[in-house]
C-alpha positions as CSV (number, residue, x, y, z in Angstrom):
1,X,0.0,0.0,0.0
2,X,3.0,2.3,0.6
3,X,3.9,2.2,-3.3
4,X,0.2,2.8,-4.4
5,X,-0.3,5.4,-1.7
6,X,2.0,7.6,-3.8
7,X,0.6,7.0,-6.6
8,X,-3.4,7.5,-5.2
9,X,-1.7,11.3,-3.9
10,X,-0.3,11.9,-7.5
11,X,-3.1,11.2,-9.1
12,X,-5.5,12.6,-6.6
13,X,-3.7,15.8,-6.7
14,X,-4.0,15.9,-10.7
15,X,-7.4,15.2,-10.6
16,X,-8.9,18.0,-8.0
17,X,-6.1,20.5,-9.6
18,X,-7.3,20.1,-12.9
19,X,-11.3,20.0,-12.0
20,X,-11.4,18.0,-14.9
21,X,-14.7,17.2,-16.4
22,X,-13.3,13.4,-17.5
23,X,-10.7,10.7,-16.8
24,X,-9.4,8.0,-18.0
25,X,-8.7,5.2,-16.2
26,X,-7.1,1.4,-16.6
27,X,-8.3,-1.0,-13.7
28,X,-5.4,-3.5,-13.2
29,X,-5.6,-7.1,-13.8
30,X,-6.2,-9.1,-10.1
31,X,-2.5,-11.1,-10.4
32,X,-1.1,-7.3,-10.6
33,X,-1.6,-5.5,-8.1
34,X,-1.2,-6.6,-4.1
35,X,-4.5,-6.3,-2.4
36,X,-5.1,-6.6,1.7
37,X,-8.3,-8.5,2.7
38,X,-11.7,-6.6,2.7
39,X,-13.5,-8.6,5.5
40,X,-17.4,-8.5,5.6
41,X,-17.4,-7.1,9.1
42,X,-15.1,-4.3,8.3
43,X,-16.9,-1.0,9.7
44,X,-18.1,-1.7,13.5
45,X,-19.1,0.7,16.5
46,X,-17.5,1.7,19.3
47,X,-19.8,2.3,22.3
48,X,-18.8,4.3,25.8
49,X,-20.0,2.0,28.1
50,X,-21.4,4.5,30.0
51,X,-23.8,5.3,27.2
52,X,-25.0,1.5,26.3
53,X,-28.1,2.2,28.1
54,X,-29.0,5.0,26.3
55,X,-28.2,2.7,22.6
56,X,-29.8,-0.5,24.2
57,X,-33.1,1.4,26.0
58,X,-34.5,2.0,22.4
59,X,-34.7,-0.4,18.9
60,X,-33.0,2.3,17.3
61,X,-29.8,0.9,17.0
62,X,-30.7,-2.5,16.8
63,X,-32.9,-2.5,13.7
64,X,-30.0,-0.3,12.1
65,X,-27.3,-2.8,12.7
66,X,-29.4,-5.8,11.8
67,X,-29.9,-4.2,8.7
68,X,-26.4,-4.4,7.8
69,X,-26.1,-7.5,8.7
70,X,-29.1,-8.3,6.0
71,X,-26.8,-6.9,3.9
72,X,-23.4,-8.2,4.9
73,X,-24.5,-12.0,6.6
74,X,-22.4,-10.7,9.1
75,X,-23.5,-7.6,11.4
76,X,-21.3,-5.0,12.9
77,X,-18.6,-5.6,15.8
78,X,-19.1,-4.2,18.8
79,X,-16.7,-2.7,21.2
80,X,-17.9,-1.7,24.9
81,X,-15.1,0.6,25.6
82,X,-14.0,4.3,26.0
83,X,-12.9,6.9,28.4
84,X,-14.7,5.1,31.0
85,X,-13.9,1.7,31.2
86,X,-11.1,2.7,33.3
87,X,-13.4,4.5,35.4
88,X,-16.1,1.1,35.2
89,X,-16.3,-0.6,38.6
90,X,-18.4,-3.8,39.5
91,X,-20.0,-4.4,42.7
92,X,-22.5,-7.3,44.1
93,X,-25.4,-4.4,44.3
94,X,-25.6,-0.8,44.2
95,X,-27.5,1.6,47.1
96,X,-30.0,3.4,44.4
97,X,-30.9,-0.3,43.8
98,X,-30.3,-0.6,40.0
99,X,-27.8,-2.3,38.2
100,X,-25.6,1.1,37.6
101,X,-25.1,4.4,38.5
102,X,-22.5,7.2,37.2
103,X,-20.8,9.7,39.6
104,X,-20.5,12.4,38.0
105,X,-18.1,15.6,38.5
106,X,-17.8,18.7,37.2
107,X,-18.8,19.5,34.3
108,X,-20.9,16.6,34.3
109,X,-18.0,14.0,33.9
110,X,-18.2,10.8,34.7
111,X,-16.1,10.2,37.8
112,X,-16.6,6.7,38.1
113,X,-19.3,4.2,36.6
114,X,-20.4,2.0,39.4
115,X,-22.6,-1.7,37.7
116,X,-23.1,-4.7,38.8
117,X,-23.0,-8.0,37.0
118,X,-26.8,-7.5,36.4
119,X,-25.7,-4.8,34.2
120,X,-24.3,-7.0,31.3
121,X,-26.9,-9.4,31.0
122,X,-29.6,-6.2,30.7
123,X,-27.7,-5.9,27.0
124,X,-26.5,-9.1,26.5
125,X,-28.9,-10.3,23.9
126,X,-29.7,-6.6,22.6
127,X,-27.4,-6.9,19.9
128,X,-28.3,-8.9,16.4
129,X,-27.3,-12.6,16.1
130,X,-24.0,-13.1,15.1
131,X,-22.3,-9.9,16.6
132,X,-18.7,-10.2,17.8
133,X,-18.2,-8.3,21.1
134,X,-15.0,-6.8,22.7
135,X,-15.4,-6.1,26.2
136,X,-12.9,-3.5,27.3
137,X,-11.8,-4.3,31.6
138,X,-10.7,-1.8,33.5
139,X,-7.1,-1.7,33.5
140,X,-6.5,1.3,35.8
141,X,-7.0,0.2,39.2
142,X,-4.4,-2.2,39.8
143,X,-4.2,-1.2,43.3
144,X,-5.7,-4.7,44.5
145,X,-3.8,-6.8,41.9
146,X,-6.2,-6.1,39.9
147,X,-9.4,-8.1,41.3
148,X,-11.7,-5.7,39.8
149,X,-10.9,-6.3,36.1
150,X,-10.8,-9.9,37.1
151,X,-14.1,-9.9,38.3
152,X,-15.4,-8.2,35.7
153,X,-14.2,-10.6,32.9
154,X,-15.8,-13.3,34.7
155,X,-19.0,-11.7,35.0
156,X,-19.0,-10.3,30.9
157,X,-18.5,-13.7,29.7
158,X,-21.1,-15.1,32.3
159,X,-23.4,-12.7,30.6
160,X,-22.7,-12.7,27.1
161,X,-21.2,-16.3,26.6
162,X,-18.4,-17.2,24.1
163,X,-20.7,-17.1,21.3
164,X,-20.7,-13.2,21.3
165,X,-17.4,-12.2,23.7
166,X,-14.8,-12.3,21.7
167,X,-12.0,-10.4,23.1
168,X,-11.5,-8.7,26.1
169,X,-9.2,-5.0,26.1
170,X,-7.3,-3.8,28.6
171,X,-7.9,-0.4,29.3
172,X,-8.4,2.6,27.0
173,X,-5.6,4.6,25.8
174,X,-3.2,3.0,28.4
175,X,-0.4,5.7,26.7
176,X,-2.1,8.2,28.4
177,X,-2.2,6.9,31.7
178,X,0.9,9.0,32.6
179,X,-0.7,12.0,32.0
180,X,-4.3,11.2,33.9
181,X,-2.2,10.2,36.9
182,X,-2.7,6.7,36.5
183,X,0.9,5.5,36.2
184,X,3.8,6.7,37.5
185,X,6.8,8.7,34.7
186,X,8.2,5.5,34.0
187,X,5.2,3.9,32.8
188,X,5.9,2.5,29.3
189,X,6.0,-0.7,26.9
190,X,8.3,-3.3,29.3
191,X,5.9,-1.8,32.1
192,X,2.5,-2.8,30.3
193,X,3.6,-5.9,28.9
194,X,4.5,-7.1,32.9
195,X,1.1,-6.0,33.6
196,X,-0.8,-7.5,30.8
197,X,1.0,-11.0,31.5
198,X,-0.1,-10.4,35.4
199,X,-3.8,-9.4,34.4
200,X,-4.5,-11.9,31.3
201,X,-2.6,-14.7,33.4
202,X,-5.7,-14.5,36.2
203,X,-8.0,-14.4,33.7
204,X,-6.6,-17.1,31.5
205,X,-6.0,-19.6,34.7
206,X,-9.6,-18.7,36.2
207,X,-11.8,-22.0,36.6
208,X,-14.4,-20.2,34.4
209,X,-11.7,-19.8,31.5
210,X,-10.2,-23.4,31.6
211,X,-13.5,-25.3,31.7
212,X,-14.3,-23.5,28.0
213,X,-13.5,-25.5,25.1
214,X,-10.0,-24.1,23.5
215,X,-12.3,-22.2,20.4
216,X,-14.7,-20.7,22.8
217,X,-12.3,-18.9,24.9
218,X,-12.1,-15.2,24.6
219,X,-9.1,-14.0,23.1
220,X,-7.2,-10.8,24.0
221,X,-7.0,-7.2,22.1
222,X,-3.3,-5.7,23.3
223,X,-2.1,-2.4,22.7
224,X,-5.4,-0.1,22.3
225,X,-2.8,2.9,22.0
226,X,-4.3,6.6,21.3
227,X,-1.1,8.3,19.8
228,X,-0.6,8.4,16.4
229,X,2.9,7.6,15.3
230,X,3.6,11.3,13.4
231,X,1.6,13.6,14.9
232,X,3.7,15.1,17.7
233,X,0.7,17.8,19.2
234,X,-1.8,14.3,19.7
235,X,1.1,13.0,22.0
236,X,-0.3,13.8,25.7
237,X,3.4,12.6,27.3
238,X,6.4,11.2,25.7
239,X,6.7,7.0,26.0
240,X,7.7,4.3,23.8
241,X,4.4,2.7,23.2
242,X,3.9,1.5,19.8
243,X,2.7,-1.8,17.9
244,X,6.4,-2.0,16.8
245,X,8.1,-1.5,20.2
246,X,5.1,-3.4,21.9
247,X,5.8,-6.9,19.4
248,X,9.6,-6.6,19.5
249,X,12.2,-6.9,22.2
250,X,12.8,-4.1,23.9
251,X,17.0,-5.0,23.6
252,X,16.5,-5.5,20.1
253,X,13.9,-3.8,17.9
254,X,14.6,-5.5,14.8
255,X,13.4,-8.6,15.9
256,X,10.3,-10.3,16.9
257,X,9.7,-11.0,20.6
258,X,8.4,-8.2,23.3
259,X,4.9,-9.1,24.3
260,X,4.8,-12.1,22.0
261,X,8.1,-13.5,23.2
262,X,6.2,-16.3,25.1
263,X,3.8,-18.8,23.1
264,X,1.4,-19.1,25.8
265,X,0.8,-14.5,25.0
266,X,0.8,-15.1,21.6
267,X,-2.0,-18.0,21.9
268,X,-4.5,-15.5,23.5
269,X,-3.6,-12.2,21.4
270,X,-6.8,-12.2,18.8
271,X,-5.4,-8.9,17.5
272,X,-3.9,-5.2,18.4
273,X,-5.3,-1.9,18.6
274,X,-4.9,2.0,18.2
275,X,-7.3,4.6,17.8
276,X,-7.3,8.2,15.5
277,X,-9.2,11.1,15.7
278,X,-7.2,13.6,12.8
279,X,-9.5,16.4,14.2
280,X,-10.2,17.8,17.7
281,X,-11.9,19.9,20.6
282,X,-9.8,19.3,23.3
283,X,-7.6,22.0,22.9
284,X,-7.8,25.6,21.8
285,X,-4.5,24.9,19.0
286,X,-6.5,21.8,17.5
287,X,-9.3,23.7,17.9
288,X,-8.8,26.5,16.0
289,X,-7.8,24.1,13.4
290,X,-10.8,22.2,12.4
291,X,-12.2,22.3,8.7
292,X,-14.9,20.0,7.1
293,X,-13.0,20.4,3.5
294,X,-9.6,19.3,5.9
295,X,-11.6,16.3,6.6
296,X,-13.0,15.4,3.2
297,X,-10.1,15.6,1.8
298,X,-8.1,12.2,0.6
299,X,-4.8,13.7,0.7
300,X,-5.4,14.2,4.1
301,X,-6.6,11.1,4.9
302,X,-3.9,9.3,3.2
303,X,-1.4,10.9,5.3
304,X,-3.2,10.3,8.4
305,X,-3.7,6.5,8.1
306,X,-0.4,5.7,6.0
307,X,1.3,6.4,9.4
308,X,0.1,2.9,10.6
309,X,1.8,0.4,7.4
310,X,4.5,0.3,9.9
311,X,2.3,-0.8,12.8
312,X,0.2,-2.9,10.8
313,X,4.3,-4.7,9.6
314,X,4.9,-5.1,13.2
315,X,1.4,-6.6,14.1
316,X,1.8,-8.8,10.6
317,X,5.0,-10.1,12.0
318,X,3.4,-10.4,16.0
319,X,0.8,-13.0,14.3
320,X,-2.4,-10.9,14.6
321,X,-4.1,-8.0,12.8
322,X,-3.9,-4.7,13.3
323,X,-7.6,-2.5,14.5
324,X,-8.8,0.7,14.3
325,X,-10.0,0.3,17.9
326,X,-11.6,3.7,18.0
327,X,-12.0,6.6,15.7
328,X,-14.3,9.2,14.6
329,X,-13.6,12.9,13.1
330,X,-13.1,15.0,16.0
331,X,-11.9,14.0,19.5
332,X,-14.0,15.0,22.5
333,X,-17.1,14.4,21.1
334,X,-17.6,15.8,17.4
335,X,-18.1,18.6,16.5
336,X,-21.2,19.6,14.1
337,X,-21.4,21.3,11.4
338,X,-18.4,19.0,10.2
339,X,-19.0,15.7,12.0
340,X,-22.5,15.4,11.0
341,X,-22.3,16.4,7.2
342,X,-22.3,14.1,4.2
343,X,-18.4,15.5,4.0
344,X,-18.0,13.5,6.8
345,X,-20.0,10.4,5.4
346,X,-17.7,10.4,2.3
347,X,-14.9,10.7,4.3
348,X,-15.6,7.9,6.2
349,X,-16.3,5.5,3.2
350,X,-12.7,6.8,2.0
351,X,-11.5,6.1,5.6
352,X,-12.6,2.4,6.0
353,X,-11.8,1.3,2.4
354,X,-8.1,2.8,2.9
355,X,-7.7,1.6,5.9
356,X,-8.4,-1.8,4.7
357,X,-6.1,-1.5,2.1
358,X,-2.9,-0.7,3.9
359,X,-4.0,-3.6,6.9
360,X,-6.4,-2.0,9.1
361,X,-8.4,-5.2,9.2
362,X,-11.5,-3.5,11.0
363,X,-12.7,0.1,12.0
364,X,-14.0,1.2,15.2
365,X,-16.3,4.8,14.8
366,X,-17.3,5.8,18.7
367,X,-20.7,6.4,19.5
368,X,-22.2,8.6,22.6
369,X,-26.0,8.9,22.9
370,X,-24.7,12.7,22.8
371,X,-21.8,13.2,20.7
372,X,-22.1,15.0,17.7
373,X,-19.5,12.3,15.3
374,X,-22.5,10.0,16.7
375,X,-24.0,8.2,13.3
376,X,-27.3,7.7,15.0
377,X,-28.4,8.8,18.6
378,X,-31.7,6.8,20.3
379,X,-33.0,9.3,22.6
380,X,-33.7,13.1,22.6
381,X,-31.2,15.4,24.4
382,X,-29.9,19.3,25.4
383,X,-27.0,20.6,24.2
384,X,-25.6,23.8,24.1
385,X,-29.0,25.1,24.9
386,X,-30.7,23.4,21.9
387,X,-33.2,20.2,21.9
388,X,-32.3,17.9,19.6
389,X,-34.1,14.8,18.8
390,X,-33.2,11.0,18.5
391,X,-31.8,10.9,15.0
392,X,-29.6,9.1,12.3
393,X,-26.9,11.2,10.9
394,X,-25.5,11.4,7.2
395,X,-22.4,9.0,8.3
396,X,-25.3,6.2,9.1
397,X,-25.7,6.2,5.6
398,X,-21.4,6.0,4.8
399,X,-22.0,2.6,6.9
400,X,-25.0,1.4,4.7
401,X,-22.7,1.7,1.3
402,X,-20.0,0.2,2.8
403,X,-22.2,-2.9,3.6
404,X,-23.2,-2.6,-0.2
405,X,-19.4,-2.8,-0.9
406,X,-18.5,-5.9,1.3
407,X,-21.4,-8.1,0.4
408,X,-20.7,-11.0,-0.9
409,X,-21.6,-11.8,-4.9
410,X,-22.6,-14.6,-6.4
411,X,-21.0,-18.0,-4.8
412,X,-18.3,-15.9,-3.4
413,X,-20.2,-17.1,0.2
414,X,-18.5,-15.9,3.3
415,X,-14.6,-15.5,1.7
416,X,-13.1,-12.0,2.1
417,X,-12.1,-9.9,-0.6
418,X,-8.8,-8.5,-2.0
419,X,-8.9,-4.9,-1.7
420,X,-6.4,-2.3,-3.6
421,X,-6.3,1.2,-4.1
422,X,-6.7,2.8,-7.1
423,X,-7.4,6.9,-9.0
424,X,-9.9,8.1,-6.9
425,X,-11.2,4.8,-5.2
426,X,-10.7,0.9,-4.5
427,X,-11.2,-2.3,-6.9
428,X,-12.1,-5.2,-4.9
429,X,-11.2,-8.8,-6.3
430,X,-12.4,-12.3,-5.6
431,X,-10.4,-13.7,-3.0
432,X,-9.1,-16.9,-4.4
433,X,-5.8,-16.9,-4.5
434,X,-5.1,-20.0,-7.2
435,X,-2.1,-19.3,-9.5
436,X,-4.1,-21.4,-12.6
437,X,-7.3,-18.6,-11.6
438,X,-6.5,-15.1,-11.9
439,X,-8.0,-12.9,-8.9
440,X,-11.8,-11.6,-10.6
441,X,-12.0,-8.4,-10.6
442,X,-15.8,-7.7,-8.6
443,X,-16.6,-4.6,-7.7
444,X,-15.5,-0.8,-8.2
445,X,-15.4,1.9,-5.8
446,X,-15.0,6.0,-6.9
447,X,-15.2,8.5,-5.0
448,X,-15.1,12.4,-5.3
449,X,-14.3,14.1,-2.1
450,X,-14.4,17.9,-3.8
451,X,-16.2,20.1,-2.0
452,X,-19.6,21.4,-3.1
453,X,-21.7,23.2,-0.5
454,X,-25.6,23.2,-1.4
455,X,-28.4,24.9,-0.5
456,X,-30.5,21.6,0.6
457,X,-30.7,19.3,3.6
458,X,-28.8,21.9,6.0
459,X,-30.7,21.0,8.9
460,X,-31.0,17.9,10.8
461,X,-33.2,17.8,14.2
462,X,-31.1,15.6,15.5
463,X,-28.3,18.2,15.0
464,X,-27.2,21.6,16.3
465,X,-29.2,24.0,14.1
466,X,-26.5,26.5,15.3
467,X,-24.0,24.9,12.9
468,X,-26.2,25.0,9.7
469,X,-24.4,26.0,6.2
470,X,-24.5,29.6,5.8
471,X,-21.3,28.8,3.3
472,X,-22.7,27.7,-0.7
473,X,-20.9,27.0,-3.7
474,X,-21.2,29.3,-6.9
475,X,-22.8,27.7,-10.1
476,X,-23.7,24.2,-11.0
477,X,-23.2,21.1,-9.5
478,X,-20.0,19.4,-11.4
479,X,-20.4,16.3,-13.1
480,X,-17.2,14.3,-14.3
481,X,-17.1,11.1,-16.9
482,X,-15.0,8.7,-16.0
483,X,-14.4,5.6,-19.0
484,X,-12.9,2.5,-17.3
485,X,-11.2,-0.2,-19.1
486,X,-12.1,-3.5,-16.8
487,X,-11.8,-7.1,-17.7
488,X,-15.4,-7.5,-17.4
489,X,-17.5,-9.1,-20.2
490,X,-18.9,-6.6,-22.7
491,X,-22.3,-6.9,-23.3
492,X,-23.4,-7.7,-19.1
493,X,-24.3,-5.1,-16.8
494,X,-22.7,-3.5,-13.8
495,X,-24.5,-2.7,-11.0
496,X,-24.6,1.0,-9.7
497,X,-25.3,2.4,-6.0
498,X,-24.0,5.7,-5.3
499,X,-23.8,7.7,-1.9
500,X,-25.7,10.5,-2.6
501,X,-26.6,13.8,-1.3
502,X,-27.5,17.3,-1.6
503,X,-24.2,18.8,-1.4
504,X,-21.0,18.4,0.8
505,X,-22.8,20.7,3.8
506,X,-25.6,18.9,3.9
507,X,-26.9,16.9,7.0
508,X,-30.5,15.3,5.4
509,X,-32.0,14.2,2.5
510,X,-29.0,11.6,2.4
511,X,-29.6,8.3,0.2
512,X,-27.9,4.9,-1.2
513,X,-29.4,5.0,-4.7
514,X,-32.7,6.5,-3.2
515,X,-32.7,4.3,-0.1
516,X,-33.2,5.7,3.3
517,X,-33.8,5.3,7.0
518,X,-36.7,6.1,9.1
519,X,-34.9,8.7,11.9
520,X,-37.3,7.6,14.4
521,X,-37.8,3.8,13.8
522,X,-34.5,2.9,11.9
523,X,-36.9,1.4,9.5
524,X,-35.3,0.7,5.5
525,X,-37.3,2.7,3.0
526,X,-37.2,1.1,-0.3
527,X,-39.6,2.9,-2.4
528,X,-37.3,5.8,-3.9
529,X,-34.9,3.0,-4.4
530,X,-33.3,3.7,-8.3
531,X,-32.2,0.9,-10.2
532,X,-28.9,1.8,-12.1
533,X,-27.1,-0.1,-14.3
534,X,-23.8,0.7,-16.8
535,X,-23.3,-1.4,-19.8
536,X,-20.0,-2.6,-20.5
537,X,-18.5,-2.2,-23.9
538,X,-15.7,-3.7,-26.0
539,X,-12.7,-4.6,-24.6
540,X,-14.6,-4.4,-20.8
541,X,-14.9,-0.6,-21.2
542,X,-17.5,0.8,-18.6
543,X,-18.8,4.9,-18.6
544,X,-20.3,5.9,-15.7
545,X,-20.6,9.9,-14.3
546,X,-20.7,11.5,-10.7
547,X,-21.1,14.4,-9.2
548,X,-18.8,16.5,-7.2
549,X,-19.3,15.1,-3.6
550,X,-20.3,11.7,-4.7
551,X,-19.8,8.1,-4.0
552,X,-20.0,5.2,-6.8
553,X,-20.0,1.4,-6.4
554,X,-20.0,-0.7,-9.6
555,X,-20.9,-4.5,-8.9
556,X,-20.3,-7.4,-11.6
557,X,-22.9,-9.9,-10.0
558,X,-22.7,-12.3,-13.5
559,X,-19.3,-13.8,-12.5
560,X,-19.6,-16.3,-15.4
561,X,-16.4,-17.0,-17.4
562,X,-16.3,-14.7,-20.4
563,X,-16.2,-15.9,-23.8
564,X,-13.1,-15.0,-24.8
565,X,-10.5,-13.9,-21.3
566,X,-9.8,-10.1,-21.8
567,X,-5.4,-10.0,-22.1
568,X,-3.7,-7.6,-19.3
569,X,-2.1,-4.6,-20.5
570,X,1.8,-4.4,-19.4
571,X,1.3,-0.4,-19.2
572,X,-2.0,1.7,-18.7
573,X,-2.5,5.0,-18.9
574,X,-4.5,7.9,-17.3
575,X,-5.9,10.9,-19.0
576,X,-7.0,13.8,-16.8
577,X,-7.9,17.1,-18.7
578,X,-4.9,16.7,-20.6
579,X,-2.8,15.6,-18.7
580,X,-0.9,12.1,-18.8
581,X,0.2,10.1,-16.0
582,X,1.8,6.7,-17.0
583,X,1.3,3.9,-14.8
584,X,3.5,0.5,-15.1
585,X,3.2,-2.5,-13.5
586,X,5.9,-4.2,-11.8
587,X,6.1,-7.2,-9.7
588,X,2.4,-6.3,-8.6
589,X,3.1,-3.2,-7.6
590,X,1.6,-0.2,-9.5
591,X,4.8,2.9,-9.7
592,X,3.5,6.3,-11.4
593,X,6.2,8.2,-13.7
């Protein structure tokens, strides 16, 4: 991904310099190019677990998530976790006599969230059939070795069984427990791997854990680090926690060992985890930063989540896959008026799809009952002296086409994709990996992330009306023509679903292909539902247009052989307004000149 991320920028920087009204562009055969698998279950939820009341109190979220998994055959993960699982304490009962109760401080933060082992069992079978569940413990309070955490593992999987636990996190954000006065200075990698052996070493040799059958025990999710590797001002306190220093002895970096050094923590590592959030409110500098067209924009993007290749190496080499644990667009919260736009829907198609492609095998978006990144939000609330009501949220709609893009075709059953990067977007390829049966190519993804700011859909009641668009774009809506040369059959049909909406502002009237989502019940509505398709031509040339702010997916459900097997080119070529960029491949790897 690190060769065709140069070449996605090059390109990329071509196309929105230009503003080019057509391109041209060649879609590599499946033996060359290097793809990452796209896995059915790619874009999951992140929830606070002081908020899962809130989400499980209503259908809301429910009847959203099963119907991706209609979609998929696989719903969404789920992660209980945040800011206050390290605040999360169990106890037998609780004096208000329910099974939790938050102690809150100023400000109305949570000081500590007090359940009892009632609690997980009220939203144990909440969640559709079939959804994976990480349960993050509470990895602060290690002041009693820490019983706490242990007890609370033991109670989650009483609760929610090994047929939805799946892995258990340690913490949240343990690099910044320096700086919340959790840990002392020295606090860093040889220091959390010691305590993660101590920790998963109860749990593992509990009575509870050993009588499970070898498959049904829950595995672990190490790391679940909050800095990104480049960006400096989102460091909190200078350590040494990384997926490379955390996989690799701390004597010798270059080789594998650290917290996989011993077979018996490599059995029970299911995969590793880090979070983003390339925006922010927590501080006045990041503040004063924060854009919508920053955020919609791939360049951007690529820089932010090329920083992890070298994480995702280490985990690679550690035996497990690399997470996006926990995400969203702006830290502390959201923040509307950019988190709540179909900018931010687009970007997050853009943002799981690349993600996948360099290694991220899933992403994590957080979800408060209050936050403004929040996709979808069950109950009414106050904030900032407005009432909003329960809602869904252009980026619910980002999730929707993404399950569109993952779903399996044809007899392609449960295997996972091949995803790669290409000009503006991703081709996806069967997954088979037989040298005597070239990778098929199956579906196409394009996306424009330029900015267009409408005059529709502005509000939202679910949003702050305060951050409306008072900002429009001059003129007509740009349309661009894009001619593919596939190695589909000419004469069949592609399938087309785009991501649609009024305009890059917009925060309503969001659709896939005319589909949409009752606010209120989370119903589907089918009846605007357009049925597209684009022919393909001679030599597997497909024409499709888009808009400016638009997302495309082209699906090739006929997957029978074609009558005579389209050659691959040894050079292709891209045309953008004029200008020619030559693309070569190479030992799979795709080099721009």
């Amino acid at each position: 991904m690190t060769k065709l991320g140069g070449l996605f920028i090059a390109l990329a920087a071509a196309t929105h310099a230009a503003a080019q009204e057509t391109a041209s562009i060649q879609i590599p055969p499946g033996d060359a190019v290097k793809t990452r698998p796209l896995v059915r279950d790619v874009f999951g939820y992140s929830i606070e677990p002081i908020w899962v009341n809130a989400y499980t109190d209503t259908p809301l979220a429910a009847k959203l998530l099963s119907a991706i998994g209609a979609v998929t055959g696989k719903p969404p993960p789920i992660r209980v976790g945040g800011n206050t699982a390290d605040q999360t304490y169990q106890h037998d009962t609780l004096p208000n006599g329910r099974d939790w109760d938050a102690i809150r401080g100023e400000l109305s933060t949570v000081q500590q969230f007090n359940v009892t082992p009632a609690w997980y069992g009220a939203w144990a079978d909440y969640f559709p059939r079939g959804t994976d569940l990480i349960y993050s413990l509470n990895f602060r309070a290690n002041e009693s070795g820490w019983a706490n955490a242990v007890a609370q593992a033991e109670a989650v999987h009483a609760a929610l069984g090994s047929g939805r636990l799946r892995m258990f996190e340690l913490g949240n954000e343990i690099d910044h427990f320096i700086n919340k006065h959790w840990r002392a200075a020295d606090w860093g990698v040889d220091m959390y791997i010691d305590q993660f052996r101590n920790l998963t070493g109860q749990i593992v040799a509990a009575d509870w854990y050993q009588k499970l059958p070898e498959d049904q025990r829950p595995k672990f999710q190490a790391g679940v680090f909050a800095d990104p590797p480049w960006v400096p001002d989102q460091h909190d306190e200078i350590d040494d926690f990384s997926i490379e220093n955390l996989t690799t002895l701390a004597t010798d970096r270059s080789k594998a060992g650290g917290i996989v050094e011993r077979e018996q923590d490599k059995a029970i590592i299911g995969s590793y985890a880090m979070h983003l959030y390339p925006q922010s409110t927590c501080d006045t500098a990041r503040w004063h930063r924060m854009r919508l067209d920053l955020l919609s924009d791939h360049l951007v993007l690529w820089q932010n989540v090329s920083q992890y290749a070298p994480q995702v190496a280490a985990a690679d080499r550690a035996g497990a896959p690399l997470i996006m644990g926990e995400t969203n667009s702006v830290s502390c919260s959201g923040k509307s008026g950019i988190s709540d736009t179909f900018g931010a829907a687009l970007w997050t198609v853009d943002y799981v799809l690349l993600g996948a492609s360099v290694g991220l095998e899933k992403t994590y978006f957080h979800l408060g009952a209050q936050s403004e990144y929040s996709a979808f939000t069950p109950q009414g609330y106050t904030l900032k002296n407005e009432t909003l009501d329960s809602g869904i949220r252009p980026n619910w709609y980002s999730h929707y086409f993404v399950a569109k893009v993952v779903r399996p075709l044809g007899s392609a059953g449960n295997r996972n994709r091949g995803n790669a990067s290409l000009p503006d977007g991703y081709a996806l390829y069967d997954g088979g990996e037989r040298k005597d049966k070239p990778r098929r190519l199956d579906k196409l993804v394009f996306l424009d992330m330029g900015v267009w700011n409408g005059t529709e859909g502005l509000s939202n009641p679910s949003t702050l009306s305060a951050t409306d668009g008072t900002m429009f774009s001059e003129g007509a809506r740009p349309n661009r023509t894009l001619h593919l040369a596939t190695s589909w059959c000419a004469g069949r049909n592609a399938t087309v679903t785009r991501l649609l909406g009024p305009g890059t502002n917009a925060k309503s009237n969001v659709t896939v292909s005319g589909a949409t989502f009752d606010p209120e019940s989370g119903d589907l509505k089918k009846n605007g539902v357009t049925g597209e398709t684009a022919k393909v031509g001679e030599d597997g040339a497909v024409t499709i247009t888009m808009r400016r702010a638009e997302a495309v997916l082209l699906e090739m459900e006929d997957t029978r052989p074609c009558g005579k097997a389209a050659s691959a080119a040894a050079g292709t070529a891209l045309r953008v307004d004029g200008i020619l960029v030559s693309v070569i491949s190479v030992a799979g790897l795709l080099i721009s000149l």
